[in-house]
ZAMARGU-4260 file (C-alpha; in steps of 0.2 Angstrom, whole numbers, plus 5000, padded with zeros to 4 digits):
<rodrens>
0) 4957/4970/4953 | 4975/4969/4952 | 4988/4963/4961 | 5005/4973/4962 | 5006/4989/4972
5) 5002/5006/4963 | 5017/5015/4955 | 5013/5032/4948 | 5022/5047/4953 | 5009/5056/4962
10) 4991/5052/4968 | 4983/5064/4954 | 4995/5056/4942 | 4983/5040/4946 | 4967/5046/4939
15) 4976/5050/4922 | 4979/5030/4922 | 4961/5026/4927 | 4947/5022/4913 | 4933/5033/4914
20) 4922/5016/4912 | 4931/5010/4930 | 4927/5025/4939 | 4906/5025/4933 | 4908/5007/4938
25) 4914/5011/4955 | 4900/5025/4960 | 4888/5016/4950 | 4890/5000/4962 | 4893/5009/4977
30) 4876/5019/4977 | 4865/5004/4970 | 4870/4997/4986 | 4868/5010/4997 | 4850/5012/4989
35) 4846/4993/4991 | 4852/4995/5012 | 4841/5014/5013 | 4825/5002/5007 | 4829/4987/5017
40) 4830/4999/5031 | 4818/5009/5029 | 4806/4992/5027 | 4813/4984/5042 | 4810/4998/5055
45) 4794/5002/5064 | 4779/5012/5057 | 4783/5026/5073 | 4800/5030/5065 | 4789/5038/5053
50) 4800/5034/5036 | 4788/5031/5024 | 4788/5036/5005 | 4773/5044/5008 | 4759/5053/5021
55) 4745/5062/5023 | 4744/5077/5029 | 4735/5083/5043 | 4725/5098/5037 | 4720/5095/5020
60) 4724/5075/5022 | 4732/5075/5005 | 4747/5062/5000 | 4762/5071/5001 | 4780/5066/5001
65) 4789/5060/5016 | 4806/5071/5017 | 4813/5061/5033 | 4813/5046/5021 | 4821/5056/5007
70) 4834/5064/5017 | 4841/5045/5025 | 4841/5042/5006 | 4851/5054/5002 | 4862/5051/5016
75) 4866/5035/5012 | 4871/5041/4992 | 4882/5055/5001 | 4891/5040/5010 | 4892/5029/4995
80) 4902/5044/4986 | 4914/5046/5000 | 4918/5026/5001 | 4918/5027/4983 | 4932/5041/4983
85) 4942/5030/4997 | 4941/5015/4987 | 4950/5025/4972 | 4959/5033/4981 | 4967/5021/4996
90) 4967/5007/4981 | 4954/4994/4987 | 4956/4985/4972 | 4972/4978/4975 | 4977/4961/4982
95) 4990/4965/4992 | 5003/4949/4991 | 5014/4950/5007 | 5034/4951/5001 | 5046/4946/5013
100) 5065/4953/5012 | 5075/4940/5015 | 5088/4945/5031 | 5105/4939/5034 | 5105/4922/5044
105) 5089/4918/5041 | 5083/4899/5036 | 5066/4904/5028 | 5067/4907/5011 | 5050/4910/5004
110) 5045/4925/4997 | 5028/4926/5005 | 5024/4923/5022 | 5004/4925/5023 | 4997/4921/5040
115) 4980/4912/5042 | 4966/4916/5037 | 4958/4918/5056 | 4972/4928/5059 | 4969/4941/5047
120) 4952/4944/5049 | 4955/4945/5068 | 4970/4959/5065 | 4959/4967/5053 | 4939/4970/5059
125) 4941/4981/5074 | 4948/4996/5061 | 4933/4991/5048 | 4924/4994/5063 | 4932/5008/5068
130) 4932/5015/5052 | 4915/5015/5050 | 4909/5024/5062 | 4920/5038/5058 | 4916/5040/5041
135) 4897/5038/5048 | 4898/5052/5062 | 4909/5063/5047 | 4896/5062/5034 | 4882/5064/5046
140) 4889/5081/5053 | 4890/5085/5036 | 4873/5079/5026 | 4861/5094/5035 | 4871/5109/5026
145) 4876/5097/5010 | 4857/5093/5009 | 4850/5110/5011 | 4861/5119/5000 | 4865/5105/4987
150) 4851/5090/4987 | 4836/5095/4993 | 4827/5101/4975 | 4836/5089/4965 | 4831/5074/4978
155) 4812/5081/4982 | 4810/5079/4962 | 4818/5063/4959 | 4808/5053/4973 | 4792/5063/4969
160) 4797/5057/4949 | 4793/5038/4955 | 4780/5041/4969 | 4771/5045/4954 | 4770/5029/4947
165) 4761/5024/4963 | 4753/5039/4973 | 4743/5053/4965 | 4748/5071/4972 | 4742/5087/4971
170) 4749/5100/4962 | 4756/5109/4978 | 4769/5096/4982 | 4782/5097/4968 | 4790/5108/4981
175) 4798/5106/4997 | 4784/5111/5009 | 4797/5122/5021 | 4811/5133/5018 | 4820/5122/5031
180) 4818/5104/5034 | 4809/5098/5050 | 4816/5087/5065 | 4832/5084/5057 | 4840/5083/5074
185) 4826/5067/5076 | 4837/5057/5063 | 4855/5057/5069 | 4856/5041/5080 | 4848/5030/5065
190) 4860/5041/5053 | 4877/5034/5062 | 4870/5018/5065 | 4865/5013/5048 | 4879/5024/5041
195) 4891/5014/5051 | 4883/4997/5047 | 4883/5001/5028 | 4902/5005/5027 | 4906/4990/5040
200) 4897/4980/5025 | 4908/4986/5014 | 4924/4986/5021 | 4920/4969/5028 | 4916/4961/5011
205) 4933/4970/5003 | 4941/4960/5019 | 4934/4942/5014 | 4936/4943/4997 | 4956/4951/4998
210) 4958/4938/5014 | 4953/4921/5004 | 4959/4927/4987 | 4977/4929/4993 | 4980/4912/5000
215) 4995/4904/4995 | 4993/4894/4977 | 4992/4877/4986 | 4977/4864/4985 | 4977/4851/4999
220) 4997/4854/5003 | 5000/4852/4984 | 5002/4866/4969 | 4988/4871/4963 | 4991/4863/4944
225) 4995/4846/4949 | 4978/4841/4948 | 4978/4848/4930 | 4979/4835/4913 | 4994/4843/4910
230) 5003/4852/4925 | 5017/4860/4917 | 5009/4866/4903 | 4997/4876/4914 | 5011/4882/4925
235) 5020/4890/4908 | 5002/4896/4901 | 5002/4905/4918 | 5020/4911/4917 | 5016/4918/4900
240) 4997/4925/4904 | 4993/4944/4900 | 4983/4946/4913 | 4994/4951/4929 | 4985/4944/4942
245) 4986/4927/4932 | 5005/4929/4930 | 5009/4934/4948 | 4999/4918/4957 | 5010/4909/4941
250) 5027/4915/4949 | 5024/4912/4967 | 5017/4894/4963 | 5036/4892/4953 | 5043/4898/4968
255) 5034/4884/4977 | 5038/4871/4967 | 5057/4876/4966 | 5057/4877/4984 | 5049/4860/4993
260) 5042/4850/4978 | 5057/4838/4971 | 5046/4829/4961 | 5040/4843/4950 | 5057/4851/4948
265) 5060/4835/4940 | 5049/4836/4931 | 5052/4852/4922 | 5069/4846/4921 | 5065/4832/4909
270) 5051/4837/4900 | 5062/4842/4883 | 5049/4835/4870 | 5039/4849/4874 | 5029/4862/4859
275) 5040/4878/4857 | 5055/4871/4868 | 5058/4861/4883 | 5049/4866/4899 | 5064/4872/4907
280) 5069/4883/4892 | 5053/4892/4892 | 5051/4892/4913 | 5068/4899/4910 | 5065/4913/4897
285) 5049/4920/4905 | 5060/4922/4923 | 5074/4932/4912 | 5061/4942/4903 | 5054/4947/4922
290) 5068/4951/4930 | 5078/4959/4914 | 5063/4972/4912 | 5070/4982/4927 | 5086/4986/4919
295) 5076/4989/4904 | 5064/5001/4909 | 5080/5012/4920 | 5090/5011/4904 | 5074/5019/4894
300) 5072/5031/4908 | 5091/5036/4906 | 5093/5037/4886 | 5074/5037/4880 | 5070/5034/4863
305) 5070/5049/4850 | 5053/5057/4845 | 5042/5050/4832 | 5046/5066/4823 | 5063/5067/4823
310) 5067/5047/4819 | 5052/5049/4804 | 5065/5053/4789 | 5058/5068/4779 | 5047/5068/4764
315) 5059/5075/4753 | 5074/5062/4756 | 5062/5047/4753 | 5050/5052/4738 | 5060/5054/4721
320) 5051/5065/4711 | 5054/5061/4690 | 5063/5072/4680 | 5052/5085/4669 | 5058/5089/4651
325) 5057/5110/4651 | 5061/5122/4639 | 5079/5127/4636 | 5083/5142/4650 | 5085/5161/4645
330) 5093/5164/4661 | 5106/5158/4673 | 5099/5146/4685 | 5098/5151/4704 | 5110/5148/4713
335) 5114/5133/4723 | 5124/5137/4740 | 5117/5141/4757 | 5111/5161/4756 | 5112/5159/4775
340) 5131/5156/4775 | 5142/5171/4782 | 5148/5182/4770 | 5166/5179/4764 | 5180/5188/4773
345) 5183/5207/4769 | 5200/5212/4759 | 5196/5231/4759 | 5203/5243/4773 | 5185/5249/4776
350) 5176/5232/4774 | 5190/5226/4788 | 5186/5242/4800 | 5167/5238/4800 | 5167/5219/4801
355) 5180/5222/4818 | 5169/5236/4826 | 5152/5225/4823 | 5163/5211/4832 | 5166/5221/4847
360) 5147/5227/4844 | 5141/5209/4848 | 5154/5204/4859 | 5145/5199/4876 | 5159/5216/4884
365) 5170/5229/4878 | 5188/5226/4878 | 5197/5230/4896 | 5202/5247/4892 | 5184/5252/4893
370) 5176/5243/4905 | 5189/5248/4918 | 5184/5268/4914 | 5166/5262/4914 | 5168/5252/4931
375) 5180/5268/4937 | 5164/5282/4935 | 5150/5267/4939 | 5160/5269/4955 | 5162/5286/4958
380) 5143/5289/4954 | 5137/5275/4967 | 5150/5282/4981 | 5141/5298/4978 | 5122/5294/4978
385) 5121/5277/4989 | 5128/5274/5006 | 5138/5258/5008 | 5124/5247/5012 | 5112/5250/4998
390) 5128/5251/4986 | 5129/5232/4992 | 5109/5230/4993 | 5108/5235/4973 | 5127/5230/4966
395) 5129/5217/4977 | 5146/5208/4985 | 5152/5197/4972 | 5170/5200/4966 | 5166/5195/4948
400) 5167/5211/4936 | 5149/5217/4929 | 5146/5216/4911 | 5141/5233/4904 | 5133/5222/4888
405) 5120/5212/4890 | 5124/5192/4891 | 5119/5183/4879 | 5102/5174/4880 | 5100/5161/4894
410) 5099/5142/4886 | 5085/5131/4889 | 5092/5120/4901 | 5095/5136/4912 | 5077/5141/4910
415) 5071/5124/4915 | 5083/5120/4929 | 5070/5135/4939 | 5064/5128/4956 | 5045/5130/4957
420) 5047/5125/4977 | 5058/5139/4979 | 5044/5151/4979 | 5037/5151/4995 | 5018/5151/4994
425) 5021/5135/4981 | 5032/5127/4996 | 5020/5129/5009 | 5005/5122/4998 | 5016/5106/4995
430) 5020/5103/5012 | 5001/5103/5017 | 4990/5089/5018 | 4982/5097/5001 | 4996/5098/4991
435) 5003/5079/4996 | 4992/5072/4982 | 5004/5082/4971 | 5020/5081/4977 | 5031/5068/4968
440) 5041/5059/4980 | 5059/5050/4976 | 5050/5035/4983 | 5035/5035/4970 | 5046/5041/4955
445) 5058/5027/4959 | 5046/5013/4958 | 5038/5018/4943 | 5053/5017/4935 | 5059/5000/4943
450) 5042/4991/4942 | 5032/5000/4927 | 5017/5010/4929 | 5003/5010/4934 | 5004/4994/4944
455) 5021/4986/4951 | 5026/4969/4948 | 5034/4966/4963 | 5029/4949/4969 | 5030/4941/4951
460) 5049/4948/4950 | 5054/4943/4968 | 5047/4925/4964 | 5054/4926/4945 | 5071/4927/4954
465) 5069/4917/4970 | 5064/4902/4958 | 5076/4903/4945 | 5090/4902/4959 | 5085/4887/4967
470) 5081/4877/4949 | 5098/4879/4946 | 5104/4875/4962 | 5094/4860/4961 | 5097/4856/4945
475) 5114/4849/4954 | 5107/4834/4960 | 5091/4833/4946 | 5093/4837/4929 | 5095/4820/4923
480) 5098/4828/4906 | 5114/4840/4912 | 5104/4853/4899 | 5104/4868/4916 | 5120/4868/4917
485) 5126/4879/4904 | 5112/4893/4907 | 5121/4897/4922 | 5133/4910/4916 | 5118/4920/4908
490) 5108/4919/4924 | 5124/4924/4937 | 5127/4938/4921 | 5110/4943/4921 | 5110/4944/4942
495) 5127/4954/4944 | 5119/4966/4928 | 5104/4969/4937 | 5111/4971/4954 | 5123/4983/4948
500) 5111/4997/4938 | 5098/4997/4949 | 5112/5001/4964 | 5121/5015/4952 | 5104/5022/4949
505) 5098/5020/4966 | 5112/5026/4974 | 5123/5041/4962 | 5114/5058/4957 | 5108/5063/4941
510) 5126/5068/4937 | 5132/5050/4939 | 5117/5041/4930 | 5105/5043/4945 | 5086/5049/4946
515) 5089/5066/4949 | 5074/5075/4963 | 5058/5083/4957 | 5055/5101/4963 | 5040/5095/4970
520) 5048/5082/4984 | 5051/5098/4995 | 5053/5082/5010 | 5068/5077/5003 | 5085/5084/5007
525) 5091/5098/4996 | 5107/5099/4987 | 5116/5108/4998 | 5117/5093/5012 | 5125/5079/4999
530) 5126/5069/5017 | 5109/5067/5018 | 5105/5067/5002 | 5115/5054/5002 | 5106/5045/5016
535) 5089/5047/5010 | 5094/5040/4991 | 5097/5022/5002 | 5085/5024/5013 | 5069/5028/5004
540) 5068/5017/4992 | 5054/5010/4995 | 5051/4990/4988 | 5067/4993/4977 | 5077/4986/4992
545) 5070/4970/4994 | 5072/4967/4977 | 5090/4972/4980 | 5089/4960/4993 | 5081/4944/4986
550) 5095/4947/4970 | 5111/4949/4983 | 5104/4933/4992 | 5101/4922/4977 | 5117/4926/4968
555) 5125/4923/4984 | 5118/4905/4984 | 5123/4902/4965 | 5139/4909/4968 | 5142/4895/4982
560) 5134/4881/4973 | 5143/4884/4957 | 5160/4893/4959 | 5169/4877/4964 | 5164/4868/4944
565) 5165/4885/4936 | 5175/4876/4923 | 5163/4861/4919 | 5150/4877/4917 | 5157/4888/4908
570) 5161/4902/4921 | 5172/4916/4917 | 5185/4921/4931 | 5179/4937/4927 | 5162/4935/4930
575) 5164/4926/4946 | 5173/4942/4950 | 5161/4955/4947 | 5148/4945/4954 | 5156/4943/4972
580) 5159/4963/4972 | 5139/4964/4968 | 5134/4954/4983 | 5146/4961/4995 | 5151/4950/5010
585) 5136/4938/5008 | 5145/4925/5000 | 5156/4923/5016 | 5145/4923/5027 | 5133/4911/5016
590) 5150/4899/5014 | 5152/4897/5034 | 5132/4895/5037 | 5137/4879/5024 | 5151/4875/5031
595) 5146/4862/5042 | 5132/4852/5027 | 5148/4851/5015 | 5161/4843/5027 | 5142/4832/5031
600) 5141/4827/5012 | 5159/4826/5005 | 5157/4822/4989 | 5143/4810/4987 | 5131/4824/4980
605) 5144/4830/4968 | 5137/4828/4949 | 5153/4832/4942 | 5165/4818/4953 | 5163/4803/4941
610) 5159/4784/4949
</rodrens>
């Protein structure tokens, strides 16, 4: 269970970041259920259905196994594998959090707009429903050949390993009795409708648990710690928890309370008498360790930290060995310099004639007396032997002169830089619905980056920045204490920072400190159309944009609420500068939205106008 969206680089890349323990648990659940339904079943419908463990046979009236029973088990486990693979796969476990991108000119400025309960459930039950019975009618076209070719001996012996315990048998039914099974055709209505029922079962309870879990962290129109002995201190406990889930209910009830509740902004304000720091310090710090993590984990993308191996110092620089007394030497000691060093310029004629011709030797061409008679007879040989167009099939039409040497050896870079898509069986199995699971995207890559693998933080940065903006802005009119005011700089530094990398490494290439394309993204544009290259860098970006978005909008805000005391703050012309370039035209159009509560309020709600 986990809140944030999935962010590796590829669906196969997510099994590498699942536990092996998770996965057993996953199948392990799945089937126990699908065996307690096949039994509940199999009890609850008539004796005529003939689905029995056991029955007699009609000539020698000896207990024998019932293999119409044991196949509809089976059946059900087959279907408890698929939903098992789908719940890995399509990411059941998560509890999707709705994010809303805040838009120009819009009044509502909360993070999450989650609709009713009712309505949820409403939206969502006709595609369990629908779901289901296709994933019935799938698996039932499917079970005759997987159960004839696969199951059958290893289900026959399991069932007949516990029919033991109850029936005595002869020795003539550890095998099946046919080669092929009897009256399969007989099973398939019951086969989609209690397949269809067992996955509507499971989908549905996914639904009700994800639907109620996910309400908004209010409790009777209040936050969801005001009932706590201490409210704040369970607010920061949740803001610091380990546990993601913890911490991203913790960030949206902050968003809350800097939003609509004045009397608990209040009180983070003058709670200063706190363990390890005033509320609002720590409120503050775990916001700015949120939100800074995005530039951090982009600038260890970009410059990552050197191998253990090549920052371990050696051995023999850190261990100092003592000093042995030996006997005197007989013999000059060896010598000290580098035997690998060139050898010292030649003073002879002969020295001087050798050490020139081995340069041209290993010069990557001879000098251009030779290699225009080379290229003179290479031409007269091909104008004899090849017609004009193999001569430009095999020599082909560049203008640039052919070295009669060989090049020196290509560099690794060179070497890697080779596109695997280029190929075009490799191209053709990426662009199938086979080769999806490995392709990884722009999109993907780009989110694992921004948000951290294997699970995003999306809503608990989102709400980290959201809520920090608006304590500050209401810190104007409610920090009785004036302690807010002088973290503003940081946190209009910290936005304008922020804002600024992630929109350099969104938009630029891998030249100009952006994420460069994997060679498996064969969906994206290629190189040779920067246009839309261009195009497709801005547009699919996935969740990075609203994050864009929430940090323009509430820098915007603080910009317009603090620029005119930027000297009672502490703000630098300069960072007021850079700021408004971050935000583009927001801030104008954010001053005339205001225009008309300011001419409203005059000065009566100034805090820095003194009485």
């Amino acid at each position: 269970m986990h809140a944030g969206p999935r962010t590796t680089i590829s669906p196969v890349a997510t099994f590498r970041h699942i536990f092996p323990i998770d996965i057993a648990q996953t199948f392990a659940w799945y089937m126990f259920s699908a065996w307690w339904f096949s039994e509940v079943y199999l009890w609850s419908v008539p004796t005529e259905a003939d689905l029995g463990w056991v029955k007699l046979d009609r000539l020698t009236e000896r207990t024998t196994l019932n293999e119409r029973s044991i196949y509809l088990h089976t059946y059900h486990m087959t279907l408890a594998v698929v939903q098992a693979v789908f719940h890995l796969y399509c990411d059941y476990d998560r509890l999707a959090i709705p994010v809303t991108k805040r838009t120009p000119g819009s009044k509502d400025k909360r993070t999450h707009v989650v609709d009713p309960v009712v309505k949820r459930i409403n939206g969502a039950i006709m595609g369990c429903v629908v779901d289901a019975f296709k994933k019935a009618a799938a698996v039932t076209a499917a079970s005759p050949f997987v159960y004839i070719l696969f199951l059958r001996r290893p289900a026959w012996n399991f069932s007949l390993f516990f029919a033991k315990l109850f029936w005595n048998f002869s020795r003539t039914a550890a095998d099946p009795p046919n080669t092929m099974p009897p009256e399969f055709y007989t099973l398939f209505h019951r086969q989609i409708i209690s397949g269809a029922s067992l996955v509507f079962l499971w989908q549905t309870a996914n639904l009700f648990f994800t639907v109620f879990i996910t309400q908004e962290p209010l409790k009777r129109g209040q936050p969801l710690t005001t009932d706590a002995k201490d409210p704040i201190g369970s607010l920061i406990n949740g803001l610091k928890a380990k546990k993601e889930f913890v911490k991203s209910y913790a960030f949206w009830e902050l968003c809350f309370i800097s939003q609509q509740f004045s009397d608990r902004r209040k009180a983070i304000f003058g709670d200063i008498d706190r363990e390890g720091g005033s509320a609002w310090k720590q409120v503050l710090e775990a916001c700015i360790e949120h939100i800074s993590s995005v530039t951090g984990r982009i600038n260890s993308y970009k410059n990552p930290p050197p191998s253990a191996a090549a920052a371990a110092p050696s051995k023999d620089a850190t261990v100092s060995y003592p000093q042995l007394q030996t006997l005197p030497h007989l013999t000059e000691p060896p010598k000290q310099e580098n035997i690998f060093a060139p050898s010292p310029k030649a003073n002879g004629f002969g020295d001087s004639l050798g050490a020139r011709a081995k340069s041209y030797g290993q010069s990557p061409d001879w000098t251009p007396t030779a290699t225009a008679k080379a290229r003179e007879a290479l031409d007269q040989a091909s104008n004899m032997i090849l017609t004009p167009e193999r001569k430009r099939l095999f020599l082909g039409g560049s203008s640039e002169q052919p070295k009669l040497l060989p090049a020196p050896p290509a560099t690794s870079s060179s070497q890697s830089s080779f596109n695997f898509s280029s190929i075009p069986f490799v191209s053709q199995f990426l662009r199938s619905p086979v080769g999806k699971p490995f392709r990884q995207t722009y999109a993907q890559r780009l989110c694992s980056i921004v948000f951290g693998t294997p699970y995003g933080q999306l809503s608990s940065i989102v709400d980290a920045i959201e809520s920090i903006a608006q304590l500050l802005i209401s810190s104007l009119t409610e920090d009785s204490f004036g302690q807010v005011q002088s973290d503003v700089p940081r946190v209009i530094a910290l936005f304008t920072n922020t804002i600024t990398t992630l929109e350099s490494f969104v938009g630029g290439d891998s030249v100009n400190g952006g994420l460069d394309i994997h060679w498996s993204d064969v969906t994206f544009p290629p190189a040779s159309q920067p246009e839309a290259q261009a195009k497709a860098r801005r547009q699919d970006i996935g969740d990075v944009d609203i994050v864009l978005s929430t940090l323009k909008f509430s820098l915007a805000d603080l910009l317009a609420a603090f620029e005119k005391y930027q000297r009672e703050v502490g703000l630098q012309t300069k960072d007021i500068r850079l700021a408004k370039a971050a935000v583009g035209g927001l801030l104008q159009q954010h001053q005339q939205d205001e225009d008309d509560d300011d001419d409203a309020d005059g000065n009566e709600n100034d805090p820095f106008t003194s009485r």
